[in-house]
N, C-alpha and C positions, 0 to 999 in steps of 0.2 A: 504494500500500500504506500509505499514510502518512494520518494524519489530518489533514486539510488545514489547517486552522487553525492549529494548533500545530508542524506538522513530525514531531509523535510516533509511532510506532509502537508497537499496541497488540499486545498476546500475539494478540487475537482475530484480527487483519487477518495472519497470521502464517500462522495456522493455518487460514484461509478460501482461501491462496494453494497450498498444498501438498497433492498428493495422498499415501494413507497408505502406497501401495509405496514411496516415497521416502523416507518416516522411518522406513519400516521398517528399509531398507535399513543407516540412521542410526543406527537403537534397536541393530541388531543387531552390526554394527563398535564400537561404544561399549561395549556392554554384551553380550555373547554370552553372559552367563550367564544372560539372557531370555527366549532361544527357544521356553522354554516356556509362558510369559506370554504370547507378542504377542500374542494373541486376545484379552486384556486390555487392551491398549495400545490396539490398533483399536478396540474399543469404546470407551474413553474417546474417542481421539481422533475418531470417529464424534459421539459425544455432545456435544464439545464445540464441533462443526463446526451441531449444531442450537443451541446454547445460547443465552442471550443475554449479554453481559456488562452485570459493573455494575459503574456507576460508581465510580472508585477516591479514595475524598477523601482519605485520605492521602499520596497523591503516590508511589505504589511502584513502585519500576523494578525491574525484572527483572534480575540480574545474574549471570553465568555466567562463574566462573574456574576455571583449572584449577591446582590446588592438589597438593603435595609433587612429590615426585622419584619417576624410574626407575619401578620396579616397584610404590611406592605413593601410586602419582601419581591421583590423581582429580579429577572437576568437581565445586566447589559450585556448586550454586542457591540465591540467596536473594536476598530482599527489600531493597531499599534506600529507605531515609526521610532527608528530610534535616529537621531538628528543629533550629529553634535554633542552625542553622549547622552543627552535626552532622551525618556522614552516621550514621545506624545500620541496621546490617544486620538482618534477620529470616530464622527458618524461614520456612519457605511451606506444608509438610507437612500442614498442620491447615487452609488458608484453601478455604473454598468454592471451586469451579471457575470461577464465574460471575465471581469476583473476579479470577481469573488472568487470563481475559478478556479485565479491564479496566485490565490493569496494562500501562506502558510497558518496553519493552525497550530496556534501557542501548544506548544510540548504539555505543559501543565494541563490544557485542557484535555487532550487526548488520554494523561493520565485518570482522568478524576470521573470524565462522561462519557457514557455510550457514543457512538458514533452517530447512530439513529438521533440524541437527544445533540447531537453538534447541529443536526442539521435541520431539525425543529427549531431551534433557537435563531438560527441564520434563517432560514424560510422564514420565519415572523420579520427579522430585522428588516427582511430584502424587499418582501411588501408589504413593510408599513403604509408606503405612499399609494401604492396602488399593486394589483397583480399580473401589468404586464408594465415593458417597459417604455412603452411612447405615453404612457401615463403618467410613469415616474418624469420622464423628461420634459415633459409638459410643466409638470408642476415645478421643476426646479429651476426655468426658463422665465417664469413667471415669477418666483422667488428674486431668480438676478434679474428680471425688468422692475421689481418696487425695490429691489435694494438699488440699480441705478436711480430713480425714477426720486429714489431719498438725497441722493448724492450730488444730483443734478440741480436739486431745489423745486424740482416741481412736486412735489408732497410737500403738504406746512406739517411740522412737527411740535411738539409740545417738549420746551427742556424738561431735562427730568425732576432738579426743584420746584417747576412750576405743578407739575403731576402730584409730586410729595409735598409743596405746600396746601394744593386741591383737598387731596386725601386729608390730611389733617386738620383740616379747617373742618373736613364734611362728618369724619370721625368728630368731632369736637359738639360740633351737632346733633348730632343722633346718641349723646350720651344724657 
């Protein structure tokens, strides 16, 4: 399963190992508020099972923690770079699929979770936006035309004192 040369494990070599009654099984213990979705999920994961990956020159591993307590306890997925000795984390949310592909998956993770529950967790990450990807590109298209659109000046914005003197003024009222 492993890329030989380097030892690495690829999202691709991941998801070429596991059939999708398995992560269903995965998607749906994790996430039971999906059930409606998995037809969406199998088709990704179908699609991503044709796909090709591409090369990752940034160096990005896949990592998968499980973050807060009790009742709102959840997994992140994200991106990890190491930069300048730095590691820095990234969404993933917005990255072509081809990309995911070609990204390694944190050693530690491969220790600790199923392969099925690797890929559960990335199927959530990958269509948060939507479940195909002129969907996603859509919306992140649209993202960088109101972040232009702020930059440019054509949006009036509100400083952020003016919002936190608002708020406190209206908190001060309603006491």
């Amino acid at each position: 399963m492993s890329n030989n040369e380097t030892g690495k494990v690829l999202f691709k070599d991941i998801v070429r190992t596991c059939a999708f009654r398995n992560v269903k099984e995965s998607l749906l213990r994790l996430y039971p508020d999906q059930k409606k979705a998995i037809n969406g999920y199998k088709h990704v994961f179908q699609t991503l099972r044709l796909m090709r990956p591409r090369y990752n020159k940034e160096g990005m591993v896949i990592d998968i923690r499980r973050a807060g307590r009790g009742k709102n306890a959840y997994f992140s997925v994200s991106g990890v770079c190491a930069k300048k000795g730095e590691q820095q984390s990234y969404a993933l949310e917005f990255i072509p699929w081809s990309e995911w592909l070609g990204c390694e998956v944190d050693k530690n993770v491969l220790k600790k979770m199923p392969k099925e529950e690797i890929i559960a967790h990335c199927l959530w990450e990958m269509t948060f936006i939507g479940f195909t990807q002129n969907k996603i590109r859509r919306k992140l298209n649209s993202l960088k035309k109101r972040a232009k659109d702020v930059k440019d000046g054509k949006v009036k914005t509100i400083p952020f004192e003016k919002v936190m003197a608002r708020l406190k003024k209206k908190h001060r009222g309603t006491q």
